[in-house]
C-alpha positions in Angstrom: 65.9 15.2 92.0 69.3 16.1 90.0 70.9 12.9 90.7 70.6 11.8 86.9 74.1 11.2 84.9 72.3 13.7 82.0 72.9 16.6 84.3 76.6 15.8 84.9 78.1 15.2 81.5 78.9 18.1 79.2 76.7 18.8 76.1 79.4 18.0 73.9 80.2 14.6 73.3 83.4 14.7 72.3 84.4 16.9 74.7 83.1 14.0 77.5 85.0 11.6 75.9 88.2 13.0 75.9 87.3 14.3 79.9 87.3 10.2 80.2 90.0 9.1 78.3 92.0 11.9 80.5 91.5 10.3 84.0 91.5 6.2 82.5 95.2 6.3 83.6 94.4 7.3 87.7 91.6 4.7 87.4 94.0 2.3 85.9 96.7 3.3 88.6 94.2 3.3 91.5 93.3 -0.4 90.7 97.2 -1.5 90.6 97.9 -0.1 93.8 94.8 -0.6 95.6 95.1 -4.4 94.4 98.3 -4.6 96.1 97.3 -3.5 99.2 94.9 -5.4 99.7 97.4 -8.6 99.2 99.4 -7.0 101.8 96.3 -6.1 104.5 93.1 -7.6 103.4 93.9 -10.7 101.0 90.4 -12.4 102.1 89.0 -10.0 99.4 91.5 -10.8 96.7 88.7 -13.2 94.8 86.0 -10.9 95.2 87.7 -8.2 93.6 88.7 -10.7 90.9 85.9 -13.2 90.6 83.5 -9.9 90.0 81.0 -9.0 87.1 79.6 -5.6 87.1 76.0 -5.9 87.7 74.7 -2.8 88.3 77.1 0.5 89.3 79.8 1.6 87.4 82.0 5.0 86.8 81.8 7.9 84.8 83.5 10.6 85.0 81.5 14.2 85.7 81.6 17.3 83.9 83.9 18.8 86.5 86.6 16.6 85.8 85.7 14.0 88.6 85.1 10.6 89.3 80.8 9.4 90.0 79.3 6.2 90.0 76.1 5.8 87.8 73.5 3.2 87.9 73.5 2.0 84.5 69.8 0.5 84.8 68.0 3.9 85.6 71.3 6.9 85.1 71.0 7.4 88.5 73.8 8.8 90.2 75.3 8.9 94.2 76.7 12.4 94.1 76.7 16.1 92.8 78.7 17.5 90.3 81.8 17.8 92.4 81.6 14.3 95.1 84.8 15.4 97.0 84.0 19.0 98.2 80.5 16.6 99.2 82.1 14.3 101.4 83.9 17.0 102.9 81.4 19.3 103.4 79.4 16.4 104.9 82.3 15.3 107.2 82.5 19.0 109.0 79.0 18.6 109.4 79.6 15.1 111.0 82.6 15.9 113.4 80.0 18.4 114.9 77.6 16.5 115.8 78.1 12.7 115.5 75.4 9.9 116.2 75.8 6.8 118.4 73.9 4.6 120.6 75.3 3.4 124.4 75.9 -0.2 125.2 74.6 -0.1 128.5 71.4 2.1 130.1 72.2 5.4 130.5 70.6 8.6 133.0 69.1 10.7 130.0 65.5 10.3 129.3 66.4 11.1 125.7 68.0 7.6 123.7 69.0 9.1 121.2 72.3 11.0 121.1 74.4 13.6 119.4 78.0 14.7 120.4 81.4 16.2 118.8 83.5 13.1 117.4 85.9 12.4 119.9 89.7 11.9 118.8 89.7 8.5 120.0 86.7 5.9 119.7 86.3 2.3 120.6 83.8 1.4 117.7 82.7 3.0 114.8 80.0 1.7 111.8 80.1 3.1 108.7 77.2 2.3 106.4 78.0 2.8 102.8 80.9 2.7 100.8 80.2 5.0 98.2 83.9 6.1 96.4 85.3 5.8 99.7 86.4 9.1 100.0 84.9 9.2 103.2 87.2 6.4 104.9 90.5 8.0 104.7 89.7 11.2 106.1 87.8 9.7 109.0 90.8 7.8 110.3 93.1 10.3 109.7 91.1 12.7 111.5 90.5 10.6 114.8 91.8 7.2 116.3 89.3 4.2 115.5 90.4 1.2 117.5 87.6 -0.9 115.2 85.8 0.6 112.1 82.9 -1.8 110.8 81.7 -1.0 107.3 78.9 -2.4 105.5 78.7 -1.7 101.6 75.7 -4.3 100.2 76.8 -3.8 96.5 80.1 -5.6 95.4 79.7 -3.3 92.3 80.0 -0.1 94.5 83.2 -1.4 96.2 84.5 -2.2 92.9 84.0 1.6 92.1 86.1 2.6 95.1 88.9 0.8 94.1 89.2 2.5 91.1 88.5 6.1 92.5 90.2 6.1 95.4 93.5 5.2 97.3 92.6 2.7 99.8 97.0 1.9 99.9 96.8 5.4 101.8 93.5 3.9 103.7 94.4 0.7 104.6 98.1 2.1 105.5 97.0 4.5 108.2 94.6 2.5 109.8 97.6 -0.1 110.1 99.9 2.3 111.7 97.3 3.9 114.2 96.2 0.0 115.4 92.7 0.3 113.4 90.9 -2.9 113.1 89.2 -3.0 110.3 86.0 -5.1 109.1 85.3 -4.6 105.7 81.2 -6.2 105.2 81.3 -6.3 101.2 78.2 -7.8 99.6 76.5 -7.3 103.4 73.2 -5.4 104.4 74.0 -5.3 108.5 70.9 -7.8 108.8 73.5 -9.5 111.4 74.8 -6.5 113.0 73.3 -7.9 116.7 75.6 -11.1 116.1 78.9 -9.7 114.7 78.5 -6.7 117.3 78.3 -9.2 120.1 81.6 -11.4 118.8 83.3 -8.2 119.2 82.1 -7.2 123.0 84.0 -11.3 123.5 87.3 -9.2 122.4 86.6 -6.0 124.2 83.7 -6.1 126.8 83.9 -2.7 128.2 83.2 -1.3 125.0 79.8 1.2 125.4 79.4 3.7 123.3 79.0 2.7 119.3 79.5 5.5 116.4 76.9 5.5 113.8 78.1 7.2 109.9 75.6 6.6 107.2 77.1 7.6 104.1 73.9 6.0 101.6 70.2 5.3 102.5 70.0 1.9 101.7 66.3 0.2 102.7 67.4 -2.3 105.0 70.5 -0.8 106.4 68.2 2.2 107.3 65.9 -0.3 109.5 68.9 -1.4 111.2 70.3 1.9 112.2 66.6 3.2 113.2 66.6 0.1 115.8 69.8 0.6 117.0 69.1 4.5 118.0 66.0 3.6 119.5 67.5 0.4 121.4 70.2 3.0 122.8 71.0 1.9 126.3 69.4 -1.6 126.0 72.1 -3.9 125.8 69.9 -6.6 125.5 68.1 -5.2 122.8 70.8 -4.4 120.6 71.9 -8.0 121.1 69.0 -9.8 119.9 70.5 -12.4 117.7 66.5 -13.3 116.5 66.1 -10.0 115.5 64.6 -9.7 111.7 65.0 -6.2 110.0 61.7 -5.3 107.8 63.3 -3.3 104.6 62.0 0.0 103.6 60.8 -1.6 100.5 57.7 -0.4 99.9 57.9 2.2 96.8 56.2 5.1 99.2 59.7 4.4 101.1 61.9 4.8 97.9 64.6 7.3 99.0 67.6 7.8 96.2 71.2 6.7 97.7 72.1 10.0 98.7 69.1 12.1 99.7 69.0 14.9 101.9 69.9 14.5 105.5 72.0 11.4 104.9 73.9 11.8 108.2 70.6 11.3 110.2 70.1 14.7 112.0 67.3 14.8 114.2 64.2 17.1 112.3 61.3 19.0 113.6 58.2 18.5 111.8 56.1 21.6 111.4 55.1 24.0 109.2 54.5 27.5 109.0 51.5 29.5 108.7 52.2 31.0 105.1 52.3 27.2 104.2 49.0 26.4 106.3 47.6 28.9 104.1 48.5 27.8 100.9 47.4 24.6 101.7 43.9 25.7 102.4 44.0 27.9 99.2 44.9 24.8 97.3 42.0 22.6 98.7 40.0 25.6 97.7 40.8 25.5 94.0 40.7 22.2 93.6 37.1 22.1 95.1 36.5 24.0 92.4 38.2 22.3 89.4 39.0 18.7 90.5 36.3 18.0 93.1 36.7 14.5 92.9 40.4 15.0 94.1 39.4 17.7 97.0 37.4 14.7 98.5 40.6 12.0 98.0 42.6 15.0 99.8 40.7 15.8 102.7 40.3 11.8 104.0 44.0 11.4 103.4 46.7 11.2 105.7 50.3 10.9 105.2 52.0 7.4 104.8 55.6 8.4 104.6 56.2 11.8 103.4 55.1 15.0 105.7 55.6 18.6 104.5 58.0 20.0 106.7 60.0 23.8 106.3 63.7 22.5 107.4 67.0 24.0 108.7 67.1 26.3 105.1 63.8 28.1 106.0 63.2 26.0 102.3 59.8 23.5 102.2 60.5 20.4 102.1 59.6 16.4 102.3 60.7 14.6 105.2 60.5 10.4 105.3 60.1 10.3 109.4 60.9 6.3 109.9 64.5 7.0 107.3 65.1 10.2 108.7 65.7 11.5 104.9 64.9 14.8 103.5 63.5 14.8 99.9 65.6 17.4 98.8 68.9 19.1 100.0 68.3 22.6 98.5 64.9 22.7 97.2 65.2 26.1 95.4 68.3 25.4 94.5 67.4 21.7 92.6 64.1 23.0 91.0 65.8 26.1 89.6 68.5 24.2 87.5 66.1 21.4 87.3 64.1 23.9 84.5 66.7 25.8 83.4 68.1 22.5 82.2 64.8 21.6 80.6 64.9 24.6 79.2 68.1 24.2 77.2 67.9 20.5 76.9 63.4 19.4 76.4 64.5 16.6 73.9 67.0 15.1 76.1 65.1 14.7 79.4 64.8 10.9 79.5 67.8 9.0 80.6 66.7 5.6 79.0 66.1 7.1 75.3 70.1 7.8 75.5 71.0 3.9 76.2 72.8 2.4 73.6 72.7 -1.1 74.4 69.2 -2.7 76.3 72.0 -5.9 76.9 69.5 -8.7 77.8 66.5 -6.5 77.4 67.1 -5.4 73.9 64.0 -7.5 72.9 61.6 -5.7 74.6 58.9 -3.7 73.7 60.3 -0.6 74.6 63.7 -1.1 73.4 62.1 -1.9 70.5 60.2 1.5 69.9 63.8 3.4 71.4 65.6 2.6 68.4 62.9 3.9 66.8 62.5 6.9 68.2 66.0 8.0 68.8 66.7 9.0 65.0 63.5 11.0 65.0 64.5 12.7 68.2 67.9 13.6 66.9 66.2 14.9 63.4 64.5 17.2 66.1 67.3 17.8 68.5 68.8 19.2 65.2 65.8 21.8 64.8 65.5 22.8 68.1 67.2 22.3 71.3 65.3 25.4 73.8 62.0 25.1 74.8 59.7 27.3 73.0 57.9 30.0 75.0 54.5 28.2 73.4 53.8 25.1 74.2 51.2 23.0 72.6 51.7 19.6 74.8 53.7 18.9 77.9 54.0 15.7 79.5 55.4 15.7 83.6 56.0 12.9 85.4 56.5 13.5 88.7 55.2 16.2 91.1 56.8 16.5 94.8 56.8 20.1 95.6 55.3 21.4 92.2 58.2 24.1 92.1 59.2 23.2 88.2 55.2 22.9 87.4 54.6 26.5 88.8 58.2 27.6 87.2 56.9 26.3 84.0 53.7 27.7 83.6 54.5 31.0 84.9 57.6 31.2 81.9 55.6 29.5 79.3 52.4 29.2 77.5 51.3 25.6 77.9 48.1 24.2 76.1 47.8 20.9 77.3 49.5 19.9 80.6 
């Protein structure tokens, strides 16, 4: 819900830009270096990282001094304000309890499994690039004899060359006998294949770690098959095998979403949330029949209401194993206490400068347009008034920052 670049840049603009021009230099360093080790390890890559145009994800640098990628289409962003105490935080949590699938059938009834990371592993997959923070400290933590990793978007690889050090990366995996398969520009649709060309090298291989770094729709279908083909060697084989994306726009689940490591959830909810669903029903009998009736034939697609590990409510997308949220009190609080202190600057695309090969749309058309009347007002007032005359949400999910809103303000017309 806060993964929006607005929320991750400081008000003042000059203040962002000299934050940027502060950290060009370690970009521009990071690419020299990183360039040169890959003509020393990896010089297959060479023209991709050359031949390039960005298409879609690029850096920015965050209000807390460190490097993000944005996409530029929609201001999306992959992390929080601070992306390496993420990854870290999300790596503890991993070495805990790390997912695989076995190779060959195993005793447990149960297929899918969960175990401490081992210091040494035969084969591990990582799905998702992201900066590629993630990388280094995995080998240097334990002893990968072959690390697969799938990053679809050339753009995002692109990003980690100029954020982070993979000389260091590519280094240590050299020195501790890591093979490494780097699958740029590759959704794992042929996992079963390339998985199989690497039991010809080492047959006795049996148990294969799964990281997921980024929900990605088709990358999540593949690891969902894997986990449930656990033990079937067969089955994991299947060369024929088509993945079906997560592409329908009930699926849509942001790059980094809660739950991104693929913990196992329990779906239920609690009797204080039993009865507010009943009083809801109730009231809207009452004022929106014709919604009452839509609400009591319906039943969930994706998204089930679930209270998870924080004691928090929450969404949870059963068939991508992602949560909605990763705090939920946490995201709707500073989502309207940032609307509070920024109403006029709420949408992302009235900020874009350049529409590039859209500029001569409609819309773009009426943005120009409208951004010198909403700086005229930005210079009037910049804190949402305590009346409200008209207020335009899009989006609902939980309803926290509707019910935050209307208990703080007086709203007319919502």
């Amino acid at each position: 819900m806060l993964k929006y670049i607005n929320y991750q840049l400081l008000d003042d603009e000059e203040q962002q830009q000299k934050l940027e021009k502060a950290i060009a230099p370690t970009i521009r360093s990071n690419i020299r270096q990183n360039v040169d080790a890959f003509k020393v390890h990896i010089p297959s890559l060479l023209p991709v990282i050359h031949d390039h145009a960005v298409q879609q994800y690029s850096l920015f640098c965050t209000k807390e001094q460190q490097l993000n990628i944005v996409d530029f289409a929609s201001g999306r962003v992959f992390y929080g304000c601070n992306p390496t105490q993420e990854v870290h935080e999300e790596l503890s949590d991993y070495y805990q309890c790390a997912t695989y699938f076995k190779m060959n059938a195993a005793q447990d009834p149960d297929r899918v499994y969960y175990k401490n990371l081992p210091s040494k592993i035969d084969v591990m997959v990582v799905f998702g690039l992201g900066l590629g923070i993630h990388l280094l400290e995995l080998v240097n933590n334990c002893t990968i004899k072959y690390l697969i990793v799938y990053e679809p978007s050339v753009d995002i690889f692109i990003c980690s060359l100029q954020a982070s050090s993979w000389d260091s990366f590519l280094q240590t995996c050299s020195a501790k006998g890591t093979h490494i398969f780097l699958q740029i520009g590759d959704e794992a649709n042929n996992f079963p294949a390339e998985l199989d060309e690497l039991l010809q090298i080492k047959p006795d291989i049996n148990e294969v770690f799964i990281y997921r770094h980024q929900f990605h729709p088709v990358m999540d279908s593949v690891i969902k098959y894997l986990i449930e083909s656990s033990g079937c060697r067969d089955k994991i084989l299947q060369k024929t095998k088509v993945f079906t994306p997560f592409d329908n726009f009930r699926d849509y689940v942001s790059e980094r979403a809660g739950n991104v490591l693929g913990f196992p959830v329990k779906v239920q909810t609690s009797e204080e949330s039993t009865q507010v669903f009943n009083n809801n029903l109730i009231a809207l009998e009452r004022y929106y029949p014709r919604i009452h009736k839509e609400m009591l034939g319906h039943n969930p697609k994706s998204w089930v209401y679930i209270n998870d590990a924080l004691g928090q409510p929450n969404l949870y997308h059963e068939g991508r194993v992602a949560l909605f949220h990763k705090n939920t009190d946490e995201e709707y609080n500073t989502l309207y206490e940032h609307f509070l202190t920024h109403p006029f600057r709420d949408d992302i695309i009235l900020g874009v400068k350049s529409g590039g090969k859209l500029w001569r749309y409609i819309h773009f058309k009426y943005m120009r347009a409208s951004n010198q009347l909403l700086a005229d007002t930005l210079k009037k007032q910049t804190r949402l008034p305590d009346k409200i005359n008209s207020l335009i949400v899009f989006g609902v999910a939980l309803g926290k920052h509707i019910e935050l809103l209307t208990e703080q303000h007086e709203i007319n017309n919502l």
